[in-house]
C-alpha positions in Angstrom: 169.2 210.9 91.1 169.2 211.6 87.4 165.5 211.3 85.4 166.8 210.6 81.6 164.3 211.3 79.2 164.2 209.6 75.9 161.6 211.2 73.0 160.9 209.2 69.9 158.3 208.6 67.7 156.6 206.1 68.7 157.5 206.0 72.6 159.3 208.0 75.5 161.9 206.3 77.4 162.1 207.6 80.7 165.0 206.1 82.9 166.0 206.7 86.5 170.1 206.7 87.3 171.6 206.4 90.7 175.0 207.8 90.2 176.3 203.7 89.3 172.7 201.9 88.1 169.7 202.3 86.5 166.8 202.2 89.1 163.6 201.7 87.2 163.1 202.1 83.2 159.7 202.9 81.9 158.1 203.2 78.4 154.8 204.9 77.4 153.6 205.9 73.7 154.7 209.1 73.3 151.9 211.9 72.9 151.9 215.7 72.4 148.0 216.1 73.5 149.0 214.9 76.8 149.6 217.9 79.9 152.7 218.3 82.3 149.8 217.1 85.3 148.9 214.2 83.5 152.5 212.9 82.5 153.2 213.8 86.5 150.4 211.7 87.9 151.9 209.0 85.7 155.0 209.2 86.4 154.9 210.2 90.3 152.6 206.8 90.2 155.8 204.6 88.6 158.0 206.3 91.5 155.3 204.7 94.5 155.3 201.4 92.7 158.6 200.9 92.8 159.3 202.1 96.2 161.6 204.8 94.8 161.4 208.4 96.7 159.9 211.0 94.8 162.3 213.6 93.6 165.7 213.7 91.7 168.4 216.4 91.4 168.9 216.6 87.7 166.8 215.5 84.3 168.0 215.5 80.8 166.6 214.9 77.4 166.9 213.2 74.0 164.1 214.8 71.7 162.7 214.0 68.3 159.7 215.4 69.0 159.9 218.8 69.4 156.1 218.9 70.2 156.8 217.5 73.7 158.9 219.5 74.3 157.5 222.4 76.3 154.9 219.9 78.3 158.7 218.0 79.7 160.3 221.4 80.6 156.9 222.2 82.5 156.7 218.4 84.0 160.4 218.8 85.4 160.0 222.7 86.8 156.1 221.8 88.5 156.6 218.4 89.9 160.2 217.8 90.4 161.5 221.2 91.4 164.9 221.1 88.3 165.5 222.8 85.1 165.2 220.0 82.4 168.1 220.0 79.9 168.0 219.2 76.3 170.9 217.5 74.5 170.9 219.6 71.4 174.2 219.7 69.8 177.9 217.6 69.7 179.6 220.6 70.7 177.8 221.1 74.2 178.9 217.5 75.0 182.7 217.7 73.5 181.3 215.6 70.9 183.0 216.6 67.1 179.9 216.2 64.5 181.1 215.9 61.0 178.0 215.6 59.5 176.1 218.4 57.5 174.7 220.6 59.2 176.2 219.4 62.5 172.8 220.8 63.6 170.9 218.2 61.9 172.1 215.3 64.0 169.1 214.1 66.2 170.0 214.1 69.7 168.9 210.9 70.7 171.5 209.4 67.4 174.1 212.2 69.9 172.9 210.1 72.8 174.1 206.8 71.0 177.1 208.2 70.2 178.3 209.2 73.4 177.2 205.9 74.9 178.8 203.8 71.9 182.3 205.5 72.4 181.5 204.9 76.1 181.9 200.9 76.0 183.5 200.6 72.5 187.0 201.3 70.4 186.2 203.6 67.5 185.3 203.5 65.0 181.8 202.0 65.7 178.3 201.7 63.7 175.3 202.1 65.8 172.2 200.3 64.4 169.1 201.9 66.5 165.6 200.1 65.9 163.0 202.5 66.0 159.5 204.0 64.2 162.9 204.4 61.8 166.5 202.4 62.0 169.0 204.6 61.8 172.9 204.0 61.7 174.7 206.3 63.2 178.7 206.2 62.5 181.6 207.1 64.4 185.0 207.5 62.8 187.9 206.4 64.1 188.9 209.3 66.1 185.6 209.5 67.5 184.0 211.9 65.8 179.9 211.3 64.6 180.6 211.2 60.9 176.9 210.6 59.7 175.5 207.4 58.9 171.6 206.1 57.1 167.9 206.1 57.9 165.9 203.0 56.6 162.2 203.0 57.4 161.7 200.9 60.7 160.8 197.7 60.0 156.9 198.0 61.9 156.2 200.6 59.7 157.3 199.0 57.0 155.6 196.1 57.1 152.3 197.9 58.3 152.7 199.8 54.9 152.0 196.4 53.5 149.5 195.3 55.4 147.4 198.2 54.7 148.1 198.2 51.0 147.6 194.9 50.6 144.0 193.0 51.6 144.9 189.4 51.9 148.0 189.7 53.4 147.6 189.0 57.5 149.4 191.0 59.7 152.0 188.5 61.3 154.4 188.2 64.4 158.0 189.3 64.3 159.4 185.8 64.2 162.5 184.7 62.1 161.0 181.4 60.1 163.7 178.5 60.2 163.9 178.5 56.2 163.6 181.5 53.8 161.7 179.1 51.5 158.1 180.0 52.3 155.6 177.0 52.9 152.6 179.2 53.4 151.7 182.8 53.5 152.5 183.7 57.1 155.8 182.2 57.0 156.1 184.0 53.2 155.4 186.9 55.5 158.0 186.5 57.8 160.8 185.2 55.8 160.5 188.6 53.5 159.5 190.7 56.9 162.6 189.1 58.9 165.0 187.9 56.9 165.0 190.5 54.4 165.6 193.1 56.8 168.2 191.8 58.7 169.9 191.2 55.0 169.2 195.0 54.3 170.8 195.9 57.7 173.4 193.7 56.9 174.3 195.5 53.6 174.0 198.8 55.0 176.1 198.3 58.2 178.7 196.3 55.7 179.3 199.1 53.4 179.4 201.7 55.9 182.1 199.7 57.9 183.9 199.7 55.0 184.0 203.6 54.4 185.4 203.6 58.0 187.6 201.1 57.3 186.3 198.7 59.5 184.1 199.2 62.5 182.2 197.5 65.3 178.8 197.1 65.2 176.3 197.3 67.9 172.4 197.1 67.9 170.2 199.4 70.4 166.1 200.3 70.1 163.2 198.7 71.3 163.3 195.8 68.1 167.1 195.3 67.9 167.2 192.1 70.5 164.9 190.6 67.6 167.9 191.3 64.8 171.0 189.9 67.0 170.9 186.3 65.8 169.7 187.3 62.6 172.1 189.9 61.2 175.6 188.7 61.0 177.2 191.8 61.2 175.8 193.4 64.6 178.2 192.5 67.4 175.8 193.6 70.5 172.2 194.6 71.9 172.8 197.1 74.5 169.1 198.0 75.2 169.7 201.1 77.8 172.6 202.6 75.1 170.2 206.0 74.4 170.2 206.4 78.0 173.6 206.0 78.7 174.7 208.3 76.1 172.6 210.9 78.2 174.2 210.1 81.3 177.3 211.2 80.1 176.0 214.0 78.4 174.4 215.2 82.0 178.1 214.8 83.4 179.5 216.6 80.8 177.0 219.4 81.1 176.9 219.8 84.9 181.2 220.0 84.8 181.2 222.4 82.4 178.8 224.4 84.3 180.6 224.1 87.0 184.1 225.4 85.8 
């Protein structure tokens, strides 16, 4: 069994791989103040509910916060008995990283990569909806050859919201028409529809620098963009996860040769 471990923002992914299927998936906010016991008792509690015997034989991890960091290494050594790895560059994982510094490139956008040229032909743009919305490109020969962050669209439109003292905070629901009739669906024509046109514009343009590519949509908001942005091709929710998978395989043959 393989605990994959994916650190953003806003929340940690954790998922549980059986070698050919994902057992159980679980979110939580993600939070530095919390201990190694505490995330344990959480997450040996998700392991009973599901009927799933405690233990696994490898864990691996995506992290953009390098604040959690220490508290996962000690989670993994005290209350599952295995060394936690950390997918930190391209070149651990046979992945060529273009980008500048190749350093730079955060491991979960690494993940997607991996997972991306996994299920897809190159070259492929990977629109991941998070705190931010990031496109990560991969050029034809399957290199990661950089892409574009645009603030996520929660935080976005919370920036509003706060700014602005009239203005209700509103559901993320596409209105039937961009025409407005009143101030919530003002709200979520600009909110929705504008956003999906500014993914749009971004994911075109890049597509063209890579002389055409096929875009797919991952992150906890991207089923919400699917039948709103006419460029992304597919939602594959677990596509972070999967990317770690591979990098796990990668890692654990290499060590073993």
């Amino acid at each position: 069994m393989l605990l994959a471990i994916d650190v953003g923002n806003t929340h940690t992914v954790c998922g549980l791989w059986d070698g050919t299927s994902w057992c159980a998936i679980w979110r939580r906010a993600t939070n530095p103040s919390e201990t190694e016991d505490q995330l344990g008792v959480w997450l040996r509690g998700l392991f009973d509910m599901n009927g799933i015997a405690w233990g696994v034989e490898h864990a691996i991890c995506a992290s953009v916060v390098p604040a959690m960091d220490d508290v996962l290494d000690k989670l993994c050594e005290r209350w599952l008995g295995v060394r936690l790895r950390f997918l930190r560059k391209g070149s651990d994982v046979g992945l060529e990283v273009t980008y500048e510094p190749p350093t730079a490139v955060g491991a979960d956008r690494l993940a997607n990569a991996l997972g991306a040229l996994q299920r897809y032909q190159a070259p492929i743009i990977v629109v991941d909806f998070g705190t931010a919305t990031t496109f990560d490109a991969i050029s034809s020969d399957g290199a990661y050859a950089g892409g574009a962050i645009l603030p996520g669209v929660s935080i976005s439109s919370q920036a509003l919201f706060d700014r602005a003292a009239k203005l209700p905070q509103v559901e993320f629901r596409a209105p039937a028409t961009a025409l407005g009739k009143n101030t919530v669906h003002a709200l979520q024509s600009g909110i929705m529809l504008g956003y999906a046109g500014a993914i749009d514009a971004l994911a075109g343009k890049i597509s063209e620098e890579l002389g055409g590519a096929t875009v797919i949509a991952t992150g906890g908001l991207g089923s919400l963009f699917l039948g709103l942005c006419e460029s992304i091709q597919e939602y594959e929710p677990t596509l972070t996860l999967e990317g770690l998978v591979i990098a796990n395989d990668r890692v654990t043959s290499a060590a073993a040769h």
